[in-house]
C-alpha positions as CSV (number, residue, x, y, z in Angstrom):
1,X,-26.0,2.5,1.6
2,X,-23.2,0.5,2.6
3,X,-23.7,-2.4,4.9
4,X,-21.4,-1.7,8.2
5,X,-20.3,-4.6,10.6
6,X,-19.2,-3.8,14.2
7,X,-15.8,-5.0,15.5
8,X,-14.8,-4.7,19.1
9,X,-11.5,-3.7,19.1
10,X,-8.7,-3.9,21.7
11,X,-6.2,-1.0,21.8
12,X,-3.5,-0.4,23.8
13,X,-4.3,2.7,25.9
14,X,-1.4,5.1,24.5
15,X,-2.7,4.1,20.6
16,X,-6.5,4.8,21.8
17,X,-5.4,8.1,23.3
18,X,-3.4,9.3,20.2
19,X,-6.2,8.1,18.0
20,X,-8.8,9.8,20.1
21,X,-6.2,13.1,20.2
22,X,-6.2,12.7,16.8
23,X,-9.7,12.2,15.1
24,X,-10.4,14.8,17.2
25,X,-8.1,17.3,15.4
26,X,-9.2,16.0,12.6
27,X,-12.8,16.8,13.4
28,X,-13.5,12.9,12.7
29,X,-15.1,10.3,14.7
30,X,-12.7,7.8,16.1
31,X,-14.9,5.3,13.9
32,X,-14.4,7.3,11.0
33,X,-10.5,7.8,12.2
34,X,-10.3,3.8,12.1
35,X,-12.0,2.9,9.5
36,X,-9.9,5.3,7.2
37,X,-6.5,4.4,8.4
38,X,-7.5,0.4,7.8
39,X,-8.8,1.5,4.2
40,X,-5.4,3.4,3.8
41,X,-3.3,0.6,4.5
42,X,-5.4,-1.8,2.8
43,X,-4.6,0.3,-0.3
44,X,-1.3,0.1,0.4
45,X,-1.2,-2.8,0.4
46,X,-2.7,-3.8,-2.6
47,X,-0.8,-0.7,-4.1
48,X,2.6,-3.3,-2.9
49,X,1.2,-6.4,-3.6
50,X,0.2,-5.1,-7.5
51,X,4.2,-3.2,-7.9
52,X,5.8,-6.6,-6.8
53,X,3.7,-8.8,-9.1
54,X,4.8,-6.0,-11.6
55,X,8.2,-6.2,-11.3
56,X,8.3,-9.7,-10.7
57,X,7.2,-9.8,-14.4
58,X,9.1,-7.4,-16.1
59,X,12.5,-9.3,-14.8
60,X,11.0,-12.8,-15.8
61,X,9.0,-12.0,-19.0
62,X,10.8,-12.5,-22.9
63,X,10.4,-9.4,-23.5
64,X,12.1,-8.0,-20.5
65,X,15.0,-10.0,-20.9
66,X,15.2,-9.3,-24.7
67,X,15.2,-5.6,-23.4
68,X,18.0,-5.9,-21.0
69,X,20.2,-7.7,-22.8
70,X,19.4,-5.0,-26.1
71,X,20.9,-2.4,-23.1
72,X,23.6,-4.7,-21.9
73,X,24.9,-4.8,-25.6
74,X,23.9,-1.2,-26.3
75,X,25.9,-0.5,-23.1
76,X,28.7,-2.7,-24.2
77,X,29.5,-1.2,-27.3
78,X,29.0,2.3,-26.3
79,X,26.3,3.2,-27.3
Protein backbone atom coordinates (compact mmCIF):
# COMPACT_ATOMS: atom_id res chain seq x y z
CA UNK A 1 0.00 0.00 0.00
CA UNK A 2 1.08 3.29 -0.66
CA UNK A 3 2.30 5.41 2.23
CA UNK A 4 -0.11 8.68 2.36
CA UNK A 5 0.90 11.99 4.17
CA UNK A 6 -1.66 14.56 5.30
CA UNK A 7 -1.47 18.22 4.19
CA UNK A 8 -3.68 20.95 5.54
CA UNK A 9 -4.59 22.90 2.86
CA UNK A 10 -5.87 26.47 2.45
CA UNK A 11 -8.40 27.19 -0.30
CA UNK A 12 -10.02 30.04 -1.20
CA UNK A 13 -13.84 29.42 -0.52
CA UNK A 14 -15.10 29.70 -4.33
CA UNK A 15 -12.12 26.95 -5.39
CA UNK A 16 -13.26 24.68 -2.34
CA UNK A 17 -16.93 25.02 -3.38
CA UNK A 18 -16.17 24.22 -7.16
CA UNK A 19 -13.97 21.34 -6.05
CA UNK A 20 -16.53 20.10 -3.62
CA UNK A 21 -19.37 20.67 -6.63
CA UNK A 22 -17.20 18.86 -8.53
CA UNK A 23 -15.80 15.62 -6.91
CA UNK A 24 -19.11 15.31 -6.17
CA UNK A 25 -20.20 14.96 -9.80
CA UNK A 26 -17.57 13.01 -10.21
CA UNK A 27 -18.67 10.62 -7.56
CA UNK A 28 -14.99 11.18 -5.98
CA UNK A 29 -13.84 12.24 -2.63
CA UNK A 30 -12.54 15.77 -2.51
CA UNK A 31 -9.22 13.89 -1.38
CA UNK A 32 -9.33 11.76 -4.23
CA UNK A 33 -10.47 15.06 -6.39
CA UNK A 34 -7.09 16.72 -5.19
CA UNK A 35 -4.88 14.36 -5.16
CA UNK A 36 -5.71 13.57 -8.97
CA UNK A 37 -5.67 17.05 -10.23
CA UNK A 38 -1.94 17.54 -8.39
CA UNK A 39 -0.85 14.12 -10.04
CA UNK A 40 -2.25 15.55 -13.40
CA UNK A 41 -0.36 18.66 -13.38
CA UNK A 42 2.62 17.06 -12.02
CA UNK A 43 2.50 14.96 -15.29
CA UNK A 44 2.29 17.85 -17.11
CA UNK A 45 4.73 19.05 -16.07
CA UNK A 46 7.15 16.62 -16.48
CA UNK A 47 5.36 15.90 -19.80
CA UNK A 48 6.85 19.99 -20.54
CA UNK A 49 9.82 19.81 -18.83
CA UNK A 50 10.89 16.38 -20.98
CA UNK A 51 9.47 18.25 -24.68
CA UNK A 52 11.68 21.38 -23.91
CA UNK A 53 14.84 19.35 -22.96
CA UNK A 54 13.81 17.63 -26.36
CA UNK A 55 13.75 20.33 -28.36
CA UNK A 56 16.32 22.07 -26.83
CA UNK A 57 18.50 19.19 -28.25
CA UNK A 58 17.28 18.69 -31.53
CA UNK A 59 18.13 22.57 -32.36
CA UNK A 60 21.68 22.27 -30.57
CA UNK A 61 22.80 18.68 -31.45
CA UNK A 62 25.30 17.87 -34.89
CA UNK A 63 22.97 16.05 -36.13
CA UNK A 64 20.16 18.49 -36.03
CA UNK A 65 22.05 21.10 -37.52
CA UNK A 66 23.46 18.80 -40.28
CA UNK A 67 19.69 18.08 -40.86
CA UNK A 68 18.59 21.57 -41.24
CA UNK A 69 21.12 22.82 -43.23
CA UNK A 70 20.60 19.25 -45.70
CA UNK A 71 16.75 21.01 -45.89
CA UNK A 72 17.97 24.61 -46.17
CA UNK A 73 20.04 23.39 -49.30
CA UNK A 74 17.41 20.87 -50.38
CA UNK A 75 15.06 23.91 -50.16
CA UNK A 76 17.47 26.12 -51.95
CA UNK A 77 17.91 24.29 -54.97
CA UNK A 78 14.39 23.16 -55.28
CA UNK A 79 14.26 20.23 -54.35
Amino acid sequence: MTETMTYPLRLPRSLKRAVERQSKEDRASINQFVATAVAEKLLLCKRRSFLLTAKHARSSGPLTSSWETARWKAAAYGR
